[in-house]
N, C-alpha and C positions, 0 to 999 in steps of 0.2 A: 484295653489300650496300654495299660502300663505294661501287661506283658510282653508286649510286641516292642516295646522301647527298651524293654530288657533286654531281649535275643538283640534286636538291633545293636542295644552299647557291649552285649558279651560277642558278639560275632566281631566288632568293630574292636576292639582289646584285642581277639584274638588273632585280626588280622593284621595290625599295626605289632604287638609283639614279633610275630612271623618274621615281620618284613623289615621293622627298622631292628633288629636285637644285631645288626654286623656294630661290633666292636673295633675301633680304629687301632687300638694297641693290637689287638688278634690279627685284624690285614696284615700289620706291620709286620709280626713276626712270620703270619705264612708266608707272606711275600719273599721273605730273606727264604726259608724255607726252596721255594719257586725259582730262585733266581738259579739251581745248580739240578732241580728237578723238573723234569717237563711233566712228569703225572701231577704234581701237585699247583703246577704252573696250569693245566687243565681246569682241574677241579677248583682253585680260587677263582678262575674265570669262568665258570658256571657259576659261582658261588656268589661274585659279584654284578653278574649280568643279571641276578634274580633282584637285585635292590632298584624302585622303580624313585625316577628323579634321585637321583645319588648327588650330594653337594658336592662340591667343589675338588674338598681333597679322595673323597671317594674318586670320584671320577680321572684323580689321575693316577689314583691306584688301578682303574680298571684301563686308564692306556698303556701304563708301564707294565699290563700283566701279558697285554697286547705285544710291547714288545719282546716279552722273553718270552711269548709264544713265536716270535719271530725268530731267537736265539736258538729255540730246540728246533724248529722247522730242516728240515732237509731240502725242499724244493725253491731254489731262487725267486720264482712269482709269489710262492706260499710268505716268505719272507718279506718280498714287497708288500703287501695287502697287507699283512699285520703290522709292519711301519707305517703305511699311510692312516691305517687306521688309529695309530698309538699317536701320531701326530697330529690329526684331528681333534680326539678326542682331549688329548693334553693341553695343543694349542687355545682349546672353548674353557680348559680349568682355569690355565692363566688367565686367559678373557675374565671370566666369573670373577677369580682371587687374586688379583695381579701381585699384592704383599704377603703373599704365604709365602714363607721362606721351601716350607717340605716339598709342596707343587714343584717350587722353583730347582729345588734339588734333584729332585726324581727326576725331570725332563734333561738337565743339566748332565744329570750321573749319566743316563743313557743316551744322549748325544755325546759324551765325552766317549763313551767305551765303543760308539760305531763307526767305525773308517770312514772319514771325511770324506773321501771321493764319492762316497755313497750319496749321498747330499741329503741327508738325514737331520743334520747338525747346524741348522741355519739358527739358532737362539743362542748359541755357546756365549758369546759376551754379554750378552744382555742379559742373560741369566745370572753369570760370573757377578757380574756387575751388582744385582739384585742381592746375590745370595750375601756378598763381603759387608754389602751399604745394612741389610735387614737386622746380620749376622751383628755387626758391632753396634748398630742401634739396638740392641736385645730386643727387636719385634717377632718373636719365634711364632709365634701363635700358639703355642706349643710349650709344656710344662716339661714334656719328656726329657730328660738329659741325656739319654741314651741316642736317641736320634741328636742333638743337638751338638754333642759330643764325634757323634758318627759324620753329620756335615761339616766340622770340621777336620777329621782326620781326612775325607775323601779330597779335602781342599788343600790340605798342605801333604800329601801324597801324589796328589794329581798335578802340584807344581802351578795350581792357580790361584792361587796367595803368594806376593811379596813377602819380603823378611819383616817389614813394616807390619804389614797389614796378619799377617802370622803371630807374631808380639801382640796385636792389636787383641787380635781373635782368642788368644789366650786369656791374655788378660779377661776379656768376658767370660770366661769359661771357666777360672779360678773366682768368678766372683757367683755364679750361681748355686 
């Protein structure tokens, strides 16, 4: 009896090591990686479709990988399907996390960078909105600087921060 509770707990160790060991700093960085390479835009998205029940901010790393398989795509339908699919799946993260500033980023970055007429881009204020309110309340969820740092460059680059609200975002950004 006690043997078989062994194999059971060493089988059980080896399958939870397998399956949770994705690292959220490692996404991050493949990710940036993905966004100018479509083999490795592949291969994160294998790499992410193997993690079963992925929380929240996983999950909109595996929409956003969604859509920069849309970005390397060649065929206009191929493109559509990997946006509907990037925007389901993003739209259920927000659902899940509605205060995670990163979520709120990632969805925001990539509707900002897809031509409007495309109609891709229906969250862009409400996100805006999200990321400024999250950003000066310092609710990051998130210890990284490097990402917290990078939401804001994309935001006073992108021309979606006031002068105000820029000064504001500083200011938090000199105090961490």
């Amino acid at each position: 009896m006690k043997f078989i509770r062994l194999v059971i707990l060493l089988v059980a160790m080896i399958y939870t090591s397998d399956v949770f060991s994705h690292n959220i700093d490692e996404i991050r960085k493949t990710f940036q990686l993905a966004i100018e390479n479509a083999r490795i835009t592949e291969k994160l998205s294998a790499d992410l479709k193997k993690i079963p029940n992925p929380d929240p901010l996983t999950l909109a790393y595996i929409a956003s990988v969604e859509a920069l398989k849309a970005k390397h795509a060649w065929n206009p339908f191929t493109k559509h399907e990997y946006m509907k699919s990037f925007g389901k799946m993003m739209n259920d993260a927000v659902k899940r996390m509605p205060e995670n500033m990163e979520i709120r980023y990632l969805r925001y970055n990539i509707q900002y960078n897809v031509p409007s007429y495309l109609g891709y881009s229906p969250n862009l204020q409400e996100d805006k909105k999200y990321i400024i309110e999250l950003f000066l309340n310092k609710k990051f969820v998130t210890t990284n600087k490097n990402l917290i740092t990078e939401v804001y460059t994309f935001m006073v680059k992108s021309k979606s921060v006031t002068s105000d609200e820029k000064l504001k975002m500083e200011k938090v950004l000199r105090s961490l």
